[in-house]
C-alpha positions as CSV (number, residue, x, y, z in Angstrom):
1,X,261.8,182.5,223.1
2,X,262.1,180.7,219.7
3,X,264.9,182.4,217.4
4,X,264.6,183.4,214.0
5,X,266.3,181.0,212.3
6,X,265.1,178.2,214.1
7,X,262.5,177.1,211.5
8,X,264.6,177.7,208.4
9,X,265.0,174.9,205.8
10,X,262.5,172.8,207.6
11,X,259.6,173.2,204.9
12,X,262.2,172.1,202.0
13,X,263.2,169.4,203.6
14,X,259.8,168.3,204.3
15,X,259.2,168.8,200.5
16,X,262.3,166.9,200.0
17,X,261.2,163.9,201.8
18,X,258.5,164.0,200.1
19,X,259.4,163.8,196.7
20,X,261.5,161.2,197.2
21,X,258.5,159.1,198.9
22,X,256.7,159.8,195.5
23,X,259.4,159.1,192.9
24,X,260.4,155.8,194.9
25,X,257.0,154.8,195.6
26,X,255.9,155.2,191.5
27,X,259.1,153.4,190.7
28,X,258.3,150.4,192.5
29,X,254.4,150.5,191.3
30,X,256.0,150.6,188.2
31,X,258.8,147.8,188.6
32,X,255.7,145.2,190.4
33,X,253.2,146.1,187.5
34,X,256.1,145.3,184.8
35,X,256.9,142.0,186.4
36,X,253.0,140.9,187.2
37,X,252.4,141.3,183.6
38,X,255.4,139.8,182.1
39,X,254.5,136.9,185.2
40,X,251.4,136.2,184.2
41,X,250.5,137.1,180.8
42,X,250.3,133.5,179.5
43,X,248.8,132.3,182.8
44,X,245.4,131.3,181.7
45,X,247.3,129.5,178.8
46,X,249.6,127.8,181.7
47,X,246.7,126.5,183.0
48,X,244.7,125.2,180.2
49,X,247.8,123.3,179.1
50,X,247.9,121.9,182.7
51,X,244.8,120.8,182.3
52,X,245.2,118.9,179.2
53,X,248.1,116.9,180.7
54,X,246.0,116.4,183.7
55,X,243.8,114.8,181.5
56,X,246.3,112.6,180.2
57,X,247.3,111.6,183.2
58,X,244.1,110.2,184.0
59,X,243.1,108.6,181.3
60,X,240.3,110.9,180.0
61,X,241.3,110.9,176.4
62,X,237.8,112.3,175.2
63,X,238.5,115.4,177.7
64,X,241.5,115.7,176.5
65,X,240.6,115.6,173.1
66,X,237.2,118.3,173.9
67,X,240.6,120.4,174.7
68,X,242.3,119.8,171.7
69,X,239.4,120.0,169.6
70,X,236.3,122.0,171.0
71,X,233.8,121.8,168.5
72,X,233.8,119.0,165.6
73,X,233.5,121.6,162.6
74,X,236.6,122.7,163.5
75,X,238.6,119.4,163.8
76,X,237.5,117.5,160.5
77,X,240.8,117.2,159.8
78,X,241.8,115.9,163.3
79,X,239.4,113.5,164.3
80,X,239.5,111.4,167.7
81,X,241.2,108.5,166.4
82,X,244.0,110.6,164.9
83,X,244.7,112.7,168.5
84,X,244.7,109.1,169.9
85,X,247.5,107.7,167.7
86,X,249.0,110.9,169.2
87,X,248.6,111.3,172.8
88,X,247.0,107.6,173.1
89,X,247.7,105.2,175.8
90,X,250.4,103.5,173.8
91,X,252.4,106.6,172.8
92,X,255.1,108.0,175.3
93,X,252.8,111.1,175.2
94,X,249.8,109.6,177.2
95,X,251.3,110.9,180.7
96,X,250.9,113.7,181.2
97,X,253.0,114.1,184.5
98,X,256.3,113.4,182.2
99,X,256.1,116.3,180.3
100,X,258.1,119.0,180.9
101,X,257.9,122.8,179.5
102,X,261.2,124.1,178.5
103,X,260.4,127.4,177.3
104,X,257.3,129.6,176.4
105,X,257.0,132.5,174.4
106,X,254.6,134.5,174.0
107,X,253.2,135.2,170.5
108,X,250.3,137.6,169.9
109,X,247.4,135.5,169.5
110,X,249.2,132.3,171.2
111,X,251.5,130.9,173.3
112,X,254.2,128.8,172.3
113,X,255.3,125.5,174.4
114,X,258.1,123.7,173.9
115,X,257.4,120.6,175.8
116,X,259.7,117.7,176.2
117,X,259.3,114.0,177.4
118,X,261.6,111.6,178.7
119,X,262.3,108.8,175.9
120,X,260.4,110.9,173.3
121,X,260.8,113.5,170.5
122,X,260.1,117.1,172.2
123,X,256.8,118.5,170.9
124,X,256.3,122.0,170.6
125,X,252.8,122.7,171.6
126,X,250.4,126.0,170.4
127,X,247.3,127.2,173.0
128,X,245.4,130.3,171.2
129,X,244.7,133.1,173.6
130,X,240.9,133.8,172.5
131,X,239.8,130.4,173.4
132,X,242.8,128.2,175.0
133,X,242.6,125.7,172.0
134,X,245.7,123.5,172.6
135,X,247.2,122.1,169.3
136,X,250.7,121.2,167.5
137,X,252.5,124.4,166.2
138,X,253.3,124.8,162.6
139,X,256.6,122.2,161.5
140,X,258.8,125.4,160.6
141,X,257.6,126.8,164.5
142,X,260.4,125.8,167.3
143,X,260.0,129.0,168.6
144,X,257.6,131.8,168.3
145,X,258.6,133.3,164.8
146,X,259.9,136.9,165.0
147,X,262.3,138.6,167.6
148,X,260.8,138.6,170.8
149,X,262.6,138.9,174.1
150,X,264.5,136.5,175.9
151,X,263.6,137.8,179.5
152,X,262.9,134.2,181.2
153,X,265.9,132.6,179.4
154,X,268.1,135.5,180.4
155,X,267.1,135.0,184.4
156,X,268.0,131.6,184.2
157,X,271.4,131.5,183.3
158,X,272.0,134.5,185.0
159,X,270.9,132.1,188.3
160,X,271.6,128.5,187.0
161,X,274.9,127.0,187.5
162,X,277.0,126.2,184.7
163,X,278.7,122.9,184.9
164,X,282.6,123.5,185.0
């Protein structure tokens, strides 16, 4: 014959587990969500930017420049021959494959790339959100203008080793 007591506390502590299945679960939601966006925010811009050097990398200059420069209205100022003396078979620019992206910030309507080449002047490169319309940033631009975290900068040197 079961005692009084013998079921006492056992309904708190089920509640108890409980809670703490809710709180922990909504905290990693919460933690997965936060680093999926911060991940891949600028991924369609990523991409676009791969394609371009892709492009590059094979030779396909006018696809490259249909990249660069969508529509002609828009590029009057930028025509074909212009982007060539640029990223043109001659320049150190034309491979694609060489490039490198340093850093990338994020910057309301685009996304900042600082790219850098081997034997060449770093370029800091500008894809617009709406459209993914790859161009040069502004001269004063080395970095997305405004304060803005630091979050992938910050991961790496807490994980890179530091020459001593």
């Amino acid at each position: 014959m079961p005692g009084y007591l013998d079921t006492y506390g056992v309904g708190e502590e089920r509640r108890g587990r409980w809670i703490k299945r809710v709180i922990f679960s909504v905290l990693a939601v919460g933690i997965i969500g936060t680093c999926s966006y911060l991940y891949f925010r600028t991924w369609p811009q990523e991409q676009a930017l791969k394609r371009f050097f892709a492009a590059l990398d094979s030779k396909d200059f006018q696809g490259a420049y249909r990249m660069w420069c969508p529509t002609d209205g828009v590029c009057k100022y930028n025509p074909f021959d212009m982007f060539e003396k640029d990223f043109g078979p001659t320049t150190p620019y034309s491979h694609g494959s060489a490039a490198k992206v340093d850093n990338v910030d994020y910057c309301g309507e685009s996304v900042v790339f600082n790219v850098s080449y081997p034997n060449a002047d770093p370029l800091v490169l500008v894809v617009r959100r709406d459209d993914n319309v790859i161009s040069f940033a502004p001269s004063d631009w080395e970095r997305c203008p405004g304060r803005h975290l630091q979050l992938r900068r910050f991961f790496k040197s807490l994980f890179s080793r530091s020459p001593a």
